[in-house]
C-alpha positions in Angstrom: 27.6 -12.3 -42.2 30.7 -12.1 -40.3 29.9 -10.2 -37.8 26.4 -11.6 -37.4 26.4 -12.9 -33.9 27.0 -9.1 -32.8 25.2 -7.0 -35.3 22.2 -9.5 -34.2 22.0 -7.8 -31.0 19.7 -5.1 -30.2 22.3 -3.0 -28.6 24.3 -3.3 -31.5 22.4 -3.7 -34.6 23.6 -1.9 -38.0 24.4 1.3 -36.6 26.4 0.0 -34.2 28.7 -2.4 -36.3 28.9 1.0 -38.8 30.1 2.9 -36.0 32.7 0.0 -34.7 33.9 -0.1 -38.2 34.8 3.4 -38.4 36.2 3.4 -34.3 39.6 4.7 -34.3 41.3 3.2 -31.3 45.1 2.9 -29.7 46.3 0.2 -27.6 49.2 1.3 -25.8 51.1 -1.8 -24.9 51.0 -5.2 -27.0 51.0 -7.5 -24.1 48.9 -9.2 -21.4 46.4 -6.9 -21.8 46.8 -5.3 -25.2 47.1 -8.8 -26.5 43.5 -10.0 -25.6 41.9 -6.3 -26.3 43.6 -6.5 -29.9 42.5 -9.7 -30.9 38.7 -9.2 -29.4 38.5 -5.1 -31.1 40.0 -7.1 -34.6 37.7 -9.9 -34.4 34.6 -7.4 -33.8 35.2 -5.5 -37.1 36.8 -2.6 -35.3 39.2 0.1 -37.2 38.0 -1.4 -40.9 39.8 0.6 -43.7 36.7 1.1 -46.3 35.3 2.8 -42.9 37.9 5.1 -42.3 38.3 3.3 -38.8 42.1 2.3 -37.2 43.4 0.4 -34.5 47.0 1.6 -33.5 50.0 -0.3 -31.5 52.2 1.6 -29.6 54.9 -1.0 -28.2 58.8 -0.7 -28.5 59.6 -4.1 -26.4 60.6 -7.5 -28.2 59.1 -10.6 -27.6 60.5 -12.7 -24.6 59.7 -16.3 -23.9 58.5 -15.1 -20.3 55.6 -13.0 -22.4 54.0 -16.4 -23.8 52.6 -17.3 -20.1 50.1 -14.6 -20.7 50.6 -12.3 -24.1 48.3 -14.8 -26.6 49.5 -12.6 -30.0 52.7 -14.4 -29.6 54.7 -17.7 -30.0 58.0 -19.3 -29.3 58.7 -18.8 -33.2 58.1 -14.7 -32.4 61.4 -14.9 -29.6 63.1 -12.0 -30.2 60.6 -10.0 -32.7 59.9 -6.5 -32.3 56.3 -7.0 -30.6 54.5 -3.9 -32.4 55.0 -5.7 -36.0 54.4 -9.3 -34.6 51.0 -8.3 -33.5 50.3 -6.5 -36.4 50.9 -9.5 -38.7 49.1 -11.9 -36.5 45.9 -9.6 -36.3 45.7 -8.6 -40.0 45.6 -12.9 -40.5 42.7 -12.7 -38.1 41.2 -9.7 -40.4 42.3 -8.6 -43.6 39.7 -5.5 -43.9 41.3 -3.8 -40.4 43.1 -0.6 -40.9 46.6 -1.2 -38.5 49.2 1.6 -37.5 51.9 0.3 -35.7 54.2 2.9 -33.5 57.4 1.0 -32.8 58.2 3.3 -30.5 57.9 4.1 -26.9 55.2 6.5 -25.7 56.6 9.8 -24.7 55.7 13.1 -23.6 57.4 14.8 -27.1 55.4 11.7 -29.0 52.4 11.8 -26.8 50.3 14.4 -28.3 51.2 14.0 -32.0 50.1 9.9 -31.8 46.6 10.6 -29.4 45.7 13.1 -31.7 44.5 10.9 -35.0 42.9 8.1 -32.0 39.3 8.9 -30.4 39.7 5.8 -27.8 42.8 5.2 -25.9 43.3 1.5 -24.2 45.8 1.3 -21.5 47.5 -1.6 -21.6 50.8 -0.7 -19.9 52.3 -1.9 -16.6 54.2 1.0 -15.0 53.0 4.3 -13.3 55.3 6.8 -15.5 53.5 5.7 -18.1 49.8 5.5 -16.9 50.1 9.4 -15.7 51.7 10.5 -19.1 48.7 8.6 -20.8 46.2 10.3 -19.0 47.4 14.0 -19.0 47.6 13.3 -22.7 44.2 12.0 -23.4 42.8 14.6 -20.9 44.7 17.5 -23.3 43.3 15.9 -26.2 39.8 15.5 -24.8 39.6 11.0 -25.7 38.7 8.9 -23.0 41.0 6.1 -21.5 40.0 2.6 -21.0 42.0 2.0 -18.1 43.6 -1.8 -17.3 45.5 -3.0 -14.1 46.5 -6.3 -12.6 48.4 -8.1 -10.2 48.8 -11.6 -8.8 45.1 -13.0 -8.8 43.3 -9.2 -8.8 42.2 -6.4 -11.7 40.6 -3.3 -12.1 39.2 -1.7 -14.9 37.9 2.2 -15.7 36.9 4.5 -17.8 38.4 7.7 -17.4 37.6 11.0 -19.3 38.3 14.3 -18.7 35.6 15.8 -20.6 32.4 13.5 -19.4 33.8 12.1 -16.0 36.8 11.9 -13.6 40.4 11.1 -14.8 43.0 9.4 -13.7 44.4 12.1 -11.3 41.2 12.6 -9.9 41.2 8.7 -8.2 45.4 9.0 -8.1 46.3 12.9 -8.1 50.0 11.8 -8.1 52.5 8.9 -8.5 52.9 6.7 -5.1 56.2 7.7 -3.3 57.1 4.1 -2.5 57.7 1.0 -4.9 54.3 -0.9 -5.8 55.0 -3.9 -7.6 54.5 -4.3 -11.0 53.3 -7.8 -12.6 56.6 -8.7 -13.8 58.2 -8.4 -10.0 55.0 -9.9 -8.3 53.4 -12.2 -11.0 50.0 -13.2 -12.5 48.2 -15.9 -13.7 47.9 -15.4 -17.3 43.9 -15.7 -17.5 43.8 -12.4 -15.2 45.5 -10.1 -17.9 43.3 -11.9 -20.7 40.1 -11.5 -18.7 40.9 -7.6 -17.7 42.3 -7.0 -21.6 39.2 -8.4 -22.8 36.9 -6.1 -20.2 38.9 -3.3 -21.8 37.8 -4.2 -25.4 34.0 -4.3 -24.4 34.4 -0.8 -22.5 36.3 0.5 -25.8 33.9 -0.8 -28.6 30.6 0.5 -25.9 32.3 3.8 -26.2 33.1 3.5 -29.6 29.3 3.4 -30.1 28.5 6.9 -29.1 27.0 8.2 -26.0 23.5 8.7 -27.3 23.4 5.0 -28.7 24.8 3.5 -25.2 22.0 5.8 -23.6 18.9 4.6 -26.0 20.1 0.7 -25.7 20.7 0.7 -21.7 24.7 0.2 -22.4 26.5 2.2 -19.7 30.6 2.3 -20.0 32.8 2.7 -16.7 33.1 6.7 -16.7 33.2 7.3 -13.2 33.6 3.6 -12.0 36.1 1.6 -11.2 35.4 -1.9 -11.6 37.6 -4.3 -9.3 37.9 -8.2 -9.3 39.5 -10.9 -7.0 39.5 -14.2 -8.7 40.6 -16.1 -5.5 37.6 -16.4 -4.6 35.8 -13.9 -7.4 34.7 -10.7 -5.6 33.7 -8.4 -7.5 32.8 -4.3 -6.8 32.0 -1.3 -8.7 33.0 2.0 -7.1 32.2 5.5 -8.2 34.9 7.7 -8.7 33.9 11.6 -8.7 35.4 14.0 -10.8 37.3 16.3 -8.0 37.4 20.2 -8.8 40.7 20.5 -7.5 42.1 17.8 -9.9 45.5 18.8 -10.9 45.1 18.0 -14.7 41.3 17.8 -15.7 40.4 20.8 -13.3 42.7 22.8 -15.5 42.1 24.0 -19.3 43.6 21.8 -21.6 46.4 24.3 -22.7 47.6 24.5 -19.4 48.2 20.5 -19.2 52.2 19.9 -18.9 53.1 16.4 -19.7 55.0 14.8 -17.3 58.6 13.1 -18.0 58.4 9.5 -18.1 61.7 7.9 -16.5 64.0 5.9 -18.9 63.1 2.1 -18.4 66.9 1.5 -19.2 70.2 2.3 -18.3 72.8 1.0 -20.9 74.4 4.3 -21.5 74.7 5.5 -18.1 78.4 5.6 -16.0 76.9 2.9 -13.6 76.4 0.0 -16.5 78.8 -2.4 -17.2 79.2 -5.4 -19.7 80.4 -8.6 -19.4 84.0 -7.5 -20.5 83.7 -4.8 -17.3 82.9 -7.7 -15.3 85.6 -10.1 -16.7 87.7 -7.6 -15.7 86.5 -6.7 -12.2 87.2 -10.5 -11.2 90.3 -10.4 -12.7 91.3 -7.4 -10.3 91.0 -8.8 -7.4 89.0 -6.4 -5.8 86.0 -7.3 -3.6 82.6 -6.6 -5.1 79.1 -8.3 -4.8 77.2 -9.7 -7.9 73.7 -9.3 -7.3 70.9 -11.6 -9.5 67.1 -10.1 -9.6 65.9 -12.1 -11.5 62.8 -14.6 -10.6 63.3 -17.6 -9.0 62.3 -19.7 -12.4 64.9 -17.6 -14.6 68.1 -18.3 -12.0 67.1 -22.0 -12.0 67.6 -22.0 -15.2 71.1 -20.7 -15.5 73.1 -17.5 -13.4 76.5 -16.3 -13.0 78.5 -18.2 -10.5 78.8 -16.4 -7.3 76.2 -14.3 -7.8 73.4 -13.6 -4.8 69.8 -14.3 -5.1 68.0 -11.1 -4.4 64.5 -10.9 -6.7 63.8 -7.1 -7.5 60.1 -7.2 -5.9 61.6 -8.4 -2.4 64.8 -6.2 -2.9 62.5 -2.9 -3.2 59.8 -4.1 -0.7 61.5 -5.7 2.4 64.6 -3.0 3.9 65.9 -5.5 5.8 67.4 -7.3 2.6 69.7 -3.7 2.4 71.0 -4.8 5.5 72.7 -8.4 4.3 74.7 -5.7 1.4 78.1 -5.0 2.1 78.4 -0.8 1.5 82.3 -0.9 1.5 82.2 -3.1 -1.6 81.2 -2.3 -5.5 77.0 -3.8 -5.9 77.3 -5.2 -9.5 73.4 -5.8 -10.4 72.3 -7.9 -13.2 68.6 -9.7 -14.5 67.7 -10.7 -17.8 67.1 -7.5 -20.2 68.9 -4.8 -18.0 65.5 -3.3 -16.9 64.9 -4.8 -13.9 68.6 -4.5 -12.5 68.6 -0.4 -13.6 65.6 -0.2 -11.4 67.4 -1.9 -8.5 71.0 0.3 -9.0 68.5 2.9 -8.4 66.8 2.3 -5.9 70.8 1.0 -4.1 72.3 4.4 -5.1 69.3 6.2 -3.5 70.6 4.2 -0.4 73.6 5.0 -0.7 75.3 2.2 -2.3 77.8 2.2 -4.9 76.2 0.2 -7.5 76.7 -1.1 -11.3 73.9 -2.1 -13.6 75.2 -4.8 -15.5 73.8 -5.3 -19.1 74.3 -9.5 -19.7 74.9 -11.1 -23.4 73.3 -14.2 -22.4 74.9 -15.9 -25.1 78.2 -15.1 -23.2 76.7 -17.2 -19.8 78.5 -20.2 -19.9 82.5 -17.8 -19.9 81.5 -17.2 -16.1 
């Protein structure tokens, strides 16, 4: 009976529910989207143990109070909690029969191939290209299809992409895009985007998850070779087709062949250009001239920033040259934001400029010394 209201429908019936319950899928990414596409594949009886069905997490980031705008697993108690195991113990409350893996890790190319390997659905719920290309020359080497999730400000997009029955990624987006797009976290979303685009993502998985010849016989047709986009300003709404291009350069090629590509650390703690507050201490105690440079969002350096530092969010810093300009290149750029991600992305980007600039790695707890 508990799973009556989906089991009732023609296009899902018995054999449909039988084959959710033994679906095993991965969500790569526990947040805006992974956290609405967890909690709709959980509640549908997806990944059931007794069926020999799984629902993985792959997510190696802690829970932030900036997450709770959007990320529904989550709640202020969960500040600070590995987000992998917090979702885990908030879906197995929702059902006790589902069969959870959790990967506290981050995805990788030497982890890649190992993890896709025991999933026959991948969702991807991440929010950075590395990642996104690495998920899709793995899945295309493996031969699973990707449900494929993006958002930004008011706008989404969701696909299907599979080497083996349709297009991949590469063949919409053959390589990574030269200059900075903005990622949500640098150009912001309302949280009802990510939970409506997650969501989308569940459906595509479990109509996959139902078999080809089942979606077929019921009139059920998943996004392989569509990209479904949506504007909620003022809700537009397209489907295009995607073709499968023969000069792709992953899915054109036999699966052995398939490199994986190097994702590009997210962090820079151990590099020469990071500092820590005791650097810093000592940098004003020097005397010598430097500029202290905050990327943080307007909302987080309302709320408390190091005195004397400049206001420079990362998505305007990477997006508008002209800010470069206002920087002083004869003096030492010390960069800092909240977790040490944003500001390594900024050092880089100054150093490719040819400034000489310090990623600096803030105890927060320390704030009120400065």
């Amino acid at each position: 009976m508990r799973y009556a209201r989906q089991r009732i429908l023609p296009e899902i019936g018995d054999a449909g529910q039988a084959a959710l319950s033994a679906a095993r899928i991965l969500v790569i990414g526990a947040g805006g989207l992974g956290s609405p596409a967890l909690l709709y594949l959980t509640a549908a009886g997806v990944g059931l143990k007794e069926a020999g069905g799984c629902i993985g997490i792959i997510d190696d980031d802690n829970v932030d109070l900036s997450n709770l705008q959007r990320q529904i697993l989550f709640t202020e108690s969960d500040e600070g909690n590995a987000k992998s195991l917090v979702a885990a113990a908030r879906l197995q409350l929702l059902n006790s029969d589902t069969e959870l893996k959790v990967f506290q890790t981050r995805l990788s190319s030497e982890n890649a191939l190992d993890i896709f390997s025991d999933f026959d659905i991948v969702i991807d719920g991440s929010d950075n290209f590395d990642t996104k290309y690495l998920i899709n020359d793995a899945a295309v080497r493996v031969g699973i299809p990707v449900v494929y999730g993006s958002i930004l400000g008011f706008e989404g997009q969701v696909a299907v992409f599979w080497g083996k029955e349709g297009p991949c990624y590469r063949c919409l987006y053959p390589e990574q895009p030269e200059s900075h797009v903005p990622n949500c976290a640098e150009a912001g979303t309302l949280g009802g985007i990510a939970g409506m685009i997650g969501t989308i993502q569940a459906v595509e998985a479990c109509k996959l998850a139902l078999g080809q010849p089942h979606c077929q016989s019921h009139g059920l047709e998943p996004l392989i070779g569509k990209l479904f986009l949506t504007d909620a300003r003022h809700w537009d709404t397209r489907t295009l087709d995607v073709s499968k291009r023969t000069d792709c350069p992953v899915c054109s090629r036999p699966p052995e062949q398939i490199t994986l590509p190097q994702a590009k650390p997210q962090q820079c703690a151990s590099s020469p250009a990071a500092m820590d507050l005791n650097d810093l201490q000592g940098l004003f105690e020097s005397g010598i001239p430097f500029t202290l440079v905050d990327v943080r969002e307007p909302h987080e350096w309302e709320s408390g920033h190091i005195e004397g530092a400049l206001h420079i969010p990362l998505g305007k810093l990477l997006v508008a040259p002209e800010v470069l300009d206002t920087l002083n290149r004869l003096e030492p750029i010390v960069v800092y934001c909240q977790h040490g991600i944003r500001s390594a992305r900024a050092v880089a980007y100054l150093r490719q400029h040819d400034y000489d600039a310090f990623n600096l790695v803030v105890d927060w707890s320390r704030i009120n010394d400065f």
